[in-house]
Each structure stands twice: as structure tokens, then as C-alpha cells.
VOKOLBA-251917 format. One record per residue (C-alpha): x, y, z. Coordinates in steps of 0.001 Angstrom, whole numbers, plus 500000, padded with zeros to 6 digits. Each point is the difference from the previous one (the first is absolute). Layout:
<rs>
<r u="X" v="Y" w="Z"/>
...
</rs>
This chain:
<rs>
<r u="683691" v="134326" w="758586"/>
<r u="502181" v="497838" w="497425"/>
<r u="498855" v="496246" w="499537"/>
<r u="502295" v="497211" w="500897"/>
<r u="501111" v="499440" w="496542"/>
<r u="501185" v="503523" w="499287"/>
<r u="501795" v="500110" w="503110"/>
<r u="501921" v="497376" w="499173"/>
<r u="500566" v="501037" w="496161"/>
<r u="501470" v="503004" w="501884"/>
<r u="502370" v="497753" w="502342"/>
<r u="501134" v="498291" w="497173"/>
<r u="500920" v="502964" w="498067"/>
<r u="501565" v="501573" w="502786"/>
<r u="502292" v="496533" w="500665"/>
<r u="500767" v="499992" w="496438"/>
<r u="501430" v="503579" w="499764"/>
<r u="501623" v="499684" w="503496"/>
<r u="503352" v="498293" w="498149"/>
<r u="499744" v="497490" w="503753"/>
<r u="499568" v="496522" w="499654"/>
<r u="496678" v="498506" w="501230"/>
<r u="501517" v="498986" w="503288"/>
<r u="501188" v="503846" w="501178"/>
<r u="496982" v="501604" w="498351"/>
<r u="497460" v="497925" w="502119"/>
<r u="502187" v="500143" w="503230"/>
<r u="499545" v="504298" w="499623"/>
<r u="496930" v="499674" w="499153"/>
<r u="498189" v="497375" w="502285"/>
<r u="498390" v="497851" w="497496"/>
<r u="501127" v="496034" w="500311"/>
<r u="501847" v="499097" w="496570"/>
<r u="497470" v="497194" w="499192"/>
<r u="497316" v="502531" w="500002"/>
<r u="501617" v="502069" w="497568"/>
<r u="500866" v="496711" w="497616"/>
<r u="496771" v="499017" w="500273"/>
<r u="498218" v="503447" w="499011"/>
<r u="502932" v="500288" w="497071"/>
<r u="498761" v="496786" w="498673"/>
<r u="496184" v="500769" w="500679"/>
<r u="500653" v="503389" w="497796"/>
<r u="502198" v="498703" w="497321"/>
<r u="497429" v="497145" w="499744"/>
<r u="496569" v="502686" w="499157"/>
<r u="502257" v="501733" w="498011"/>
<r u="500955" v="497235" w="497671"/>
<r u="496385" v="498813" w="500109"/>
<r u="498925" v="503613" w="498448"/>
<r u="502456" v="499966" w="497984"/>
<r u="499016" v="496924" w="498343"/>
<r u="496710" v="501285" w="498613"/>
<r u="502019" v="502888" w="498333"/>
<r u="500904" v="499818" w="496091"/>
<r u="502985" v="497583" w="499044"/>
<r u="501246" v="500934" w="497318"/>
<r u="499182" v="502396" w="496702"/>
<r u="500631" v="500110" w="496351"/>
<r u="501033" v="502999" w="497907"/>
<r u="499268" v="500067" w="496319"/>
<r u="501411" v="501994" w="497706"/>
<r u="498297" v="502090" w="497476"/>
<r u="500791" v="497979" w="496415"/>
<r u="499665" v="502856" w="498419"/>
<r u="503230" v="501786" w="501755"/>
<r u="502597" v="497299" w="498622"/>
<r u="500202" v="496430" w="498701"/>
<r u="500219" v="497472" w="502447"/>
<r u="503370" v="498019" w="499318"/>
<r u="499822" v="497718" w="502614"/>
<r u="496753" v="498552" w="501596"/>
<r u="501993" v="498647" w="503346"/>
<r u="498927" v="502268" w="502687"/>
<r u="502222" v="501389" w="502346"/>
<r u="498315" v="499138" w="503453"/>
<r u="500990" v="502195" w="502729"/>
<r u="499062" v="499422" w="504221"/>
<r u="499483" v="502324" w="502159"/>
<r u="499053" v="498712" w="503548"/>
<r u="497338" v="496995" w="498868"/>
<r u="499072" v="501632" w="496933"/>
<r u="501095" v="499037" w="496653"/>
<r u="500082" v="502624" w="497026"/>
<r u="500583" v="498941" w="496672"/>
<r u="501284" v="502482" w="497202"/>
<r u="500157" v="499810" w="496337"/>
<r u="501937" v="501768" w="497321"/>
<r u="498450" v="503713" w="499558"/>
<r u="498387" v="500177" w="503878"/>
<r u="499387" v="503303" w="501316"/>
<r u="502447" v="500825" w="502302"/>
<r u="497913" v="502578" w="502241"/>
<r u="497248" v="497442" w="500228"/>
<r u="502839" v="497452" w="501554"/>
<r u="501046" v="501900" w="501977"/>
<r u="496529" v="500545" w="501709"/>
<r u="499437" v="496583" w="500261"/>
<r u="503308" v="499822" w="501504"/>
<r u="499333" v="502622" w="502614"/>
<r u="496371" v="499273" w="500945"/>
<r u="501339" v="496144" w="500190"/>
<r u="502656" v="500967" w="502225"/>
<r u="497756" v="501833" w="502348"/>
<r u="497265" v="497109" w="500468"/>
<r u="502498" v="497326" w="500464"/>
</rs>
């Protein structure tokens, strides 16, 4: 048997995919809107607090030896809460892991 909070992880995916408003989707499916608000809130709430313990942010530094560095400014670029910061010469296929494992944790 499913715990309480999966259930309603499930409910809430199944009234966000539904395209009804909160209203229509809890009068066809007998659940009382402030019960869904309040487990919406409950789940976005854990999920921010998880999220907060994640890595913020991460720095990519070129190899010097690939090209001179013209400019030391850093290009800083967010994804979700994280900040990346690039410099002249980077390696673009190690960006864009950062860039896709960020994505997927945040």
C-alpha cells in the first residue's frame, strides 16, 4: 500500500496534467480544494527544503595551456539556482555536463 505522501504526489500530478482548473478537478475527483492547496504547498515546501542542501553554483576553468586568456571577466551563466561561471578557452563538453546534470537536480 502507497503512503499518504505518495498518494498525494500522484493527485497532484494527475491535477496538473488534467489541463482543469483546481475547482473542476477536485469536484470529479472528491477531494475538497483546500486539501489539495494545502498538500501542493506541503510538497513544494520538502522539495525546496532538499533542494537547498544541493550545490549552488560551479566554476569551469579553462586549461591555460589551450589559449590565452584575453579577458579575466567571467561570463556567469544560471541555470535553475545554480550559477556557472566560464572563462575564455572552457571546455565546451565539460559545460555542457554541468549544464545537464544542473538541470536535472534543480
Amino acid at each position: 500500500m502507497k503512503n499518504k505522501r505518495d498518494i498525494w504526489i500522484k493527485n497532484i500530478q494527475n491535477y496538473r496534467s488534467s489541463g482543469l482548473t483546481a475547482a473542476k478537478w477536485c469536484d470529479q475527483n472528491g477531494v475538497n480544494i483546500h486539501t489539495l492547496k494545502y498538500h501542493i504547498t506541503k510538497i513544494n515546501k520538502e522539495k525546496k527544503q532538499q533542494g537547498s542542501t544541493k550545490i549552488k553554483w560551479a566554476s569551469v576553468v579553462p586549461d591555460q595551456t589551450e589559449t590565452t586568456v584575453v579577458n579575466n571577466n567571467p561570463i556567469k551563466v544560471i541555470v535553475a539556482n545554480a550559477t556557472i561561471e566560464i572563462t575564455r578557452g572552457f571546455d565546451p563538453t565539460a559545460l555542457e555536463t554541468v549544464i545537464r546534470i544542473l538541470t536535472k537536480q534543480c
